[in-house]
C-alpha positions as protocol buffer text, in pm:
chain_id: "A"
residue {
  index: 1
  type: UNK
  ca { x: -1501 y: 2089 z: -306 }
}
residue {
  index: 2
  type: UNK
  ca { x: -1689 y: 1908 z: -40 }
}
residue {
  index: 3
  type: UNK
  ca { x: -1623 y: 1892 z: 384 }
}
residue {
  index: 4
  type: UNK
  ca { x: -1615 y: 1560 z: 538 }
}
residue {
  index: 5
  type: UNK
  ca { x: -1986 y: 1480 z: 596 }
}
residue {
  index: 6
  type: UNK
  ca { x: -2303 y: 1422 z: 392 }
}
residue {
  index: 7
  type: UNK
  ca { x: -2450 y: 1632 z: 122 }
}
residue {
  index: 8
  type: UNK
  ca { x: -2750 y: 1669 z: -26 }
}
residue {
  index: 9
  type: UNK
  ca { x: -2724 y: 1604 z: -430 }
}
residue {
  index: 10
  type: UNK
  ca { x: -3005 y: 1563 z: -699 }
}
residue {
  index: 11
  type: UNK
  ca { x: -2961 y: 1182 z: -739 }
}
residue {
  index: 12
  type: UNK
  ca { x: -2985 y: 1109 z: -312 }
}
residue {
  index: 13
  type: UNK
  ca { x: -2714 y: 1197 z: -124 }
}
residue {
  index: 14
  type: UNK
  ca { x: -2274 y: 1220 z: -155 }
}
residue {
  index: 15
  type: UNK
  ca { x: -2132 y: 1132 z: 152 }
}
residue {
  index: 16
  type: UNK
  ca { x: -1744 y: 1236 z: 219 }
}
residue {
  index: 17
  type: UNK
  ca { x: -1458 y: 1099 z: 424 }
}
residue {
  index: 18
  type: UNK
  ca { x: -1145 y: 1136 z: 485 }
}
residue {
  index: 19
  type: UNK
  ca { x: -942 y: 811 z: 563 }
}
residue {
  index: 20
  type: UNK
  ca { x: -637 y: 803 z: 803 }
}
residue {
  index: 21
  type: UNK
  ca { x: -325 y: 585 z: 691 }
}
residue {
  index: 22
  type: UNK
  ca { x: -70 y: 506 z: 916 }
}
residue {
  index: 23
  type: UNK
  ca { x: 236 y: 700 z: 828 }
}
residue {
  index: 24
  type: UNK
  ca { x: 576 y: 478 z: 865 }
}
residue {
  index: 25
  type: UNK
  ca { x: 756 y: 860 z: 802 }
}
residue {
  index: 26
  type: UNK
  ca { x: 522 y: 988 z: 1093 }
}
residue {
  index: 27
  type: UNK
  ca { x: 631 y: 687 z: 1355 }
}
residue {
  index: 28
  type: UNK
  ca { x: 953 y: 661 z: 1267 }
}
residue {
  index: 29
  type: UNK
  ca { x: 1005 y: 1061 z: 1356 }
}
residue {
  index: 30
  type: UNK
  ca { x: 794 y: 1064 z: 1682 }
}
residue {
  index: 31
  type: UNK
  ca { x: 842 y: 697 z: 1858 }
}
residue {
  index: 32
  type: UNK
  ca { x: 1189 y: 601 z: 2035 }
}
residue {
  index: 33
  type: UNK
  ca { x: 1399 y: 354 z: 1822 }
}
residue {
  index: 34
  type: UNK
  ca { x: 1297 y: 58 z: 1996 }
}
residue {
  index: 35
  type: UNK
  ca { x: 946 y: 118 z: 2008 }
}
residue {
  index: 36
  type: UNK
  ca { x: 961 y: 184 z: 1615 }
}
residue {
  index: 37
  type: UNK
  ca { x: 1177 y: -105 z: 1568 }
}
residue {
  index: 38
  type: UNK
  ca { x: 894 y: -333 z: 1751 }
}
residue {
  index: 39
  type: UNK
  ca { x: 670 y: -219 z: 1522 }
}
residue {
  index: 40
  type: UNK
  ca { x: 889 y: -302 z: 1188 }
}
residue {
  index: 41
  type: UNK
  ca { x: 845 y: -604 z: 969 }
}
residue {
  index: 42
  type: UNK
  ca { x: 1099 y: -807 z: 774 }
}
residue {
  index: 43
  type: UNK
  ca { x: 991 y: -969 z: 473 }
}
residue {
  index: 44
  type: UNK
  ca { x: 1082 y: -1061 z: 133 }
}
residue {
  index: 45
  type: UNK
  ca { x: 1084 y: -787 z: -121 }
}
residue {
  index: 46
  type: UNK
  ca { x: 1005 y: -914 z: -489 }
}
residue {
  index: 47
  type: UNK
  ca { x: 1184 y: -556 z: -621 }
}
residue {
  index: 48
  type: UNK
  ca { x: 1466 y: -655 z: -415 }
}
residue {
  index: 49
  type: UNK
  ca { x: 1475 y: -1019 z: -517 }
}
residue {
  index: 50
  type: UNK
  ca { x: 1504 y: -848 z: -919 }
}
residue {
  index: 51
  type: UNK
  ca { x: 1809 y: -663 z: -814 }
}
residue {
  index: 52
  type: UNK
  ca { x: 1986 y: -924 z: -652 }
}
residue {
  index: 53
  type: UNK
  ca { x: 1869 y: -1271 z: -841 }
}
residue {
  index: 54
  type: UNK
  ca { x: 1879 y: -1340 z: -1221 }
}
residue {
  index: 55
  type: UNK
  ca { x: 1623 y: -1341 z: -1422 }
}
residue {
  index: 56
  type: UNK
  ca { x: 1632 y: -1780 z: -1444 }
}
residue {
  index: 57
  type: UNK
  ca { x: 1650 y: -1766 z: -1095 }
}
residue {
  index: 58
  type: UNK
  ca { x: 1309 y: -1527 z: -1045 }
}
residue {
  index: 59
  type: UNK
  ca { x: 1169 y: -1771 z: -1329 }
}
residue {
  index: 60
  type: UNK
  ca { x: 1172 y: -2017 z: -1066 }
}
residue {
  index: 61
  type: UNK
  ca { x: 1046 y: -1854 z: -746 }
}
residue {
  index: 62
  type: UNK
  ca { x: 750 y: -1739 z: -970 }
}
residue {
  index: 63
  type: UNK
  ca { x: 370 y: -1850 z: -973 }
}
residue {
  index: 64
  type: UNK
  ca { x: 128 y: -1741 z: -1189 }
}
residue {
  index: 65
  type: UNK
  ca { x: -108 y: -1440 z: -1069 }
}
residue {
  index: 66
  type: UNK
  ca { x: -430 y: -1332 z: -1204 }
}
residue {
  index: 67
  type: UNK
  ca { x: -574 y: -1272 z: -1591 }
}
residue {
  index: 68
  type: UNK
  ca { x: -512 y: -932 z: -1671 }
}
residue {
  index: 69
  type: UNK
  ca { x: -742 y: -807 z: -1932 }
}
residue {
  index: 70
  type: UNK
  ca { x: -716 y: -488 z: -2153 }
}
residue {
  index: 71
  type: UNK
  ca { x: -921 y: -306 z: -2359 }
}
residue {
  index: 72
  type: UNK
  ca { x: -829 y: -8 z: -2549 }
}
């Protein structure tokens, strides 16, 4: 259980940080409505898309992604 910072360790040194993420929860409870809503983006969901299309219609709007590989 390491601070933020640098530490000595037999194989050089381990070097902690601790990121900061914007939190949507955080804005939307501090920042006035229209500041938030400035803020706010509107774009297509692909969960949403599965509970509202059918599946030939998905089919369509779909491109191949990536090779997934597993190994087990």
């Amino acid at each position: 259980t390491l601070e933020a910072g640098k530490h000595p360790f037999q194989a050089g040194t381990v070097s902690v940080s601790i990121p900061h993420r914007f939190s949507a929860t955080k804005a939307k409870e501090t920042l006035p409505d229209d500041i938030y809503e400035s803020i706010c983006v509107l774009k297509p969901s692909a969960t949403q898309a599965r509970k509202v299309l059918g599946t030939a219609l998905i089919d369509q709007l779909s491109e191949p992604g990536d090779p997934v590989v597993r190994i087990s």
